[in-house]
C-alpha positions as CSV (number, residue, x, y, z in Angstrom):
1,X,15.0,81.8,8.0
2,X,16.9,78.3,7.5
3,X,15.0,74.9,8.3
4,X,15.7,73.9,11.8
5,X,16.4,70.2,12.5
6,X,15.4,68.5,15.6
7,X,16.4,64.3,16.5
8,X,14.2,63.3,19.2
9,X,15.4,59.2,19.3
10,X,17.6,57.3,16.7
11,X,14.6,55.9,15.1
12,X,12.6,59.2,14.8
13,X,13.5,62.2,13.1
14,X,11.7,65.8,13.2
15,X,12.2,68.4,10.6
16,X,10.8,71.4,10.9
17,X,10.4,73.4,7.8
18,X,10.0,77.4,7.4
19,X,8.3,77.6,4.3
20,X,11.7,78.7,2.1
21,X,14.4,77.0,0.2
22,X,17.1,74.8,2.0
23,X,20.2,72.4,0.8
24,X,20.9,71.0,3.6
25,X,21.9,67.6,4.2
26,X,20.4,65.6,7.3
27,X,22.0,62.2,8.5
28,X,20.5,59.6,10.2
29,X,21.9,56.3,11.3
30,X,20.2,53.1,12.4
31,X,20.6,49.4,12.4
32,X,19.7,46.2,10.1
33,X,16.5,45.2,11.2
34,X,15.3,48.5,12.4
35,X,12.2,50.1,11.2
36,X,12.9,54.2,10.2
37,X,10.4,56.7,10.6
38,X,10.3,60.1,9.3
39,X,8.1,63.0,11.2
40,X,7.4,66.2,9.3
41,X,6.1,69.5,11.1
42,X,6.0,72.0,8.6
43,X,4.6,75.8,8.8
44,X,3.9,78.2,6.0
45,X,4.1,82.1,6.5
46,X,1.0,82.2,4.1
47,X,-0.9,79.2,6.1
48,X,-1.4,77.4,3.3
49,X,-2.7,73.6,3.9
50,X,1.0,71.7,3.0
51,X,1.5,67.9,1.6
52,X,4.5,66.3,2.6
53,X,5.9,63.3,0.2
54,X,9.0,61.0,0.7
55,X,11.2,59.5,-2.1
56,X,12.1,55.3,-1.9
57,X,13.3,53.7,0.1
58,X,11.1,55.6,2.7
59,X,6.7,54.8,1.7
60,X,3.8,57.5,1.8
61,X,3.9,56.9,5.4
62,X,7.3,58.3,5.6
63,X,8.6,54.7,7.2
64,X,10.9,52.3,6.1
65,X,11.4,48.9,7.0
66,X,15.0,48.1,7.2
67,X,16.5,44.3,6.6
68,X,19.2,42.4,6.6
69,X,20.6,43.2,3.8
70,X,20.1,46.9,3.6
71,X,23.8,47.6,5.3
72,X,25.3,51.1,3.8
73,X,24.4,55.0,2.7
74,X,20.5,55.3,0.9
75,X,19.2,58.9,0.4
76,X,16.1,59.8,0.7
77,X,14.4,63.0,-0.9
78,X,11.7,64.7,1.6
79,X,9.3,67.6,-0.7
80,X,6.9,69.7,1.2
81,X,4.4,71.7,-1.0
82,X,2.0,74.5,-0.6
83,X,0.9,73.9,-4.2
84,X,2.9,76.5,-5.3
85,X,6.2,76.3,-4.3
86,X,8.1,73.5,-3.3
87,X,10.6,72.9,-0.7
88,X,13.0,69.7,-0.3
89,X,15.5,68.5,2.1
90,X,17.7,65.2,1.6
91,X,17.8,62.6,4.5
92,X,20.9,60.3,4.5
93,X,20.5,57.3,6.2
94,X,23.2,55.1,7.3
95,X,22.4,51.4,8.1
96,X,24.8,49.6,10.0
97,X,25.4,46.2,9.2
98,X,24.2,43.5,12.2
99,X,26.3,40.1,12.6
100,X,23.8,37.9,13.2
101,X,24.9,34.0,14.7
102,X,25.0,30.8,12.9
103,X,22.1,28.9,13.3
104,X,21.2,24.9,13.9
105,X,18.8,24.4,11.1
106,X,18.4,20.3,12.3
107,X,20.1,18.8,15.5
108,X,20.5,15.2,13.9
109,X,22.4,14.6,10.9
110,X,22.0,11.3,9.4
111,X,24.5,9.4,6.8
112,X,24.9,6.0,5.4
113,X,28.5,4.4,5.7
114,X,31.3,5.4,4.2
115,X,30.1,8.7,3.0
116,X,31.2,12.0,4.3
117,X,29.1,14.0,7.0
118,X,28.9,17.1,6.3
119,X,27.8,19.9,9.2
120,X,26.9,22.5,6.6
121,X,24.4,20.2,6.1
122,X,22.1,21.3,10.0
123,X,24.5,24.5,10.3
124,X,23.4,27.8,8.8
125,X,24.4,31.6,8.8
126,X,21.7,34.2,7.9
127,X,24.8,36.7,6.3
128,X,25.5,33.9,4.1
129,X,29.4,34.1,6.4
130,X,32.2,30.8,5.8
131,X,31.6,29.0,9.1
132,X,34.0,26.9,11.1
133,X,33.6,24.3,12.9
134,X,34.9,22.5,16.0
135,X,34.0,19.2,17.1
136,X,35.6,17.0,19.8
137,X,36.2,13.8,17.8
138,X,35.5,12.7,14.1
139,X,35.0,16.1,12.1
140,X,37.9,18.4,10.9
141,X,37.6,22.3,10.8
142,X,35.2,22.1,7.1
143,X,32.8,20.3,9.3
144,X,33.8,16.9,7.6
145,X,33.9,13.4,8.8
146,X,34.5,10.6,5.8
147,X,32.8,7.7,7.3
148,X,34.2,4.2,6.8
149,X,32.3,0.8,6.9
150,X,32.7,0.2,10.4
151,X,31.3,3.7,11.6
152,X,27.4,2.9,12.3
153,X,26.3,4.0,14.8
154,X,24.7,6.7,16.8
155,X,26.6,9.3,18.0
156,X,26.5,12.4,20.7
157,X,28.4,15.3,19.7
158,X,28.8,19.0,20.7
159,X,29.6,21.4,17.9
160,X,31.4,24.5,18.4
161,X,30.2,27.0,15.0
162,X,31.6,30.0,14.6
163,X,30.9,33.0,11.5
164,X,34.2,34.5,12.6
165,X,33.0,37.0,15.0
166,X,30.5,35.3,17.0
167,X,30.4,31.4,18.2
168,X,28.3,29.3,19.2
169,X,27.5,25.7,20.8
170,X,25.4,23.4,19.8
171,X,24.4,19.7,20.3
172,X,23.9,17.6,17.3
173,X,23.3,13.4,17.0
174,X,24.8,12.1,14.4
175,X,23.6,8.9,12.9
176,X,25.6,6.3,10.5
177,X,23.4,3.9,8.8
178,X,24.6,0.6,8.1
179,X,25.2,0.0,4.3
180,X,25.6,-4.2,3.6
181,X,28.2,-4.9,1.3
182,X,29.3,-7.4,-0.2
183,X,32.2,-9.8,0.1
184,X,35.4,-9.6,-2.0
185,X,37.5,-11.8,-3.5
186,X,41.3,-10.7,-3.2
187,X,42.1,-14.2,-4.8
188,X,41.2,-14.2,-8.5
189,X,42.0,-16.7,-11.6
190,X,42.1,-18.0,-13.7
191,X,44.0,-21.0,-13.0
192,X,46.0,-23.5,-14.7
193,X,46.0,-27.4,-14.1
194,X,47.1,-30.2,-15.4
195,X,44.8,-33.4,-16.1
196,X,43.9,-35.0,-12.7
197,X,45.7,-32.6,-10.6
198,X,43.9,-32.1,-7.5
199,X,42.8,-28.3,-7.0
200,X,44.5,-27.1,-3.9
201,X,44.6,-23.0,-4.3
202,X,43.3,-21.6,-1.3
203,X,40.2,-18.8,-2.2
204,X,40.9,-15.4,0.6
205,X,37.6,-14.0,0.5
206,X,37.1,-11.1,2.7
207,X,34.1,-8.5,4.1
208,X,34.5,-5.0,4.1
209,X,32.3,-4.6,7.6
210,X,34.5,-7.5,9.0
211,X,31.7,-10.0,8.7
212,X,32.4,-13.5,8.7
213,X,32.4,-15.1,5.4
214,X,31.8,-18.8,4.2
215,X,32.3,-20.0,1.0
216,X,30.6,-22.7,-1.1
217,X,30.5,-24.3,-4.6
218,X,27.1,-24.1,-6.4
219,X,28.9,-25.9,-9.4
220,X,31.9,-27.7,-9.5
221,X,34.0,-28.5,-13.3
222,X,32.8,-31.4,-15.3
């Protein structure tokens, strides 16, 4: 007599050996994340006490913790033994692979002026997937905003991210630091007099931040 094969949930599954030989192939399939267990009900014609062992990825308990990254075909080798004679059956278990969402990792991003924000810096995705991003104002699709010296500020934002198969919203507050800088001369020398001509070239001075500037002598020619 063949083994019979029973599935009593997804999760689950019963074999039921007849003590004799058997190459048959059972499949399984489950989800990322989902935790496998294998049942064994075995009877032997001679009543012989029977020990039932499973090959990796399935433990000594017959179980096995899928993950996230367990997606695709694994076979598993199932021996029951009387002492004397063995008898094996192959499990094939298909895990399916589970898109999970992006995920806000911080909901403030902070940046000093004129660097870039970057949202890849609060925005993560657990499959490691290219995310998008779409922002009312500032940012471009990469999630980047090249701040200038005028940007600081605090500012309120909702963040569309999406791992190309599932979006979602998010708020984030984005904060530009104010960096001081320092003024810069767009007038430059040197410059050439004569004796006792008067100095009359006018010094443009101007700040990056739009400050307003003053100018004064600490030493004058001899």
């Amino acid at each position: 007599m063949s083994p019979r094969l029973k599935f009593f949930s997804p999760l689950i599954l019963f074999l039921v050996f007849f003590f004799m030989f058997s190459s048959s192939l059972t499949q399984l399939e489950v989800e990322e994340g989902e935790l496998v267990t294998l049942n064994i009900f075995a009877r032997d014609g001679d009543n012989d006490n029977l020990t039932v062992a499973y090959a990796a990825p399935v433990n000594a308990s017959g179980q096995w913790q899928t993950t996230y990254d367990d997606a695709g075909k694994h076979t598993t080798l199932v021996t029951v033994s009387d002492g004397t004679t063995d008898t094996m059956e192959e499990v094939q278990i298909t895990v399916t692979n589970v898109n999970r969402p992006p995920v806000m990792i911080n909901n403030t991003l902070v940046v000093a002026e004129n660097a870039t924000a970057d949202l890849q810096q609060v925005f993560s995705d657990p499959d490691q997937d290219v995310l998008s991003f779409s922002v009312e104002d500032y940012f471009d699709d990469e999630g980047k905003w090249p701040t200038t010296y005028t940007d600081a500020g605090e500012y309120a934002l909702n963040v569309t991210v999406s791992d190309g198969m599932v979006s979602v919203e998010e708020e984030l507050t984005v904060v530009v630091t104010d960096v001081e800088t320092a003024p810069v001369f767009l007038t430059t020398g040197p410059f050439v007099l004569q004796e006792n001509q008067l100095f009359t070239q006018p010094i443009v001075v101007i700040d990056p931040e739009g400050d307003y500037v003053t100018l004064s002598v600490l030493a004058s020619p001899q």
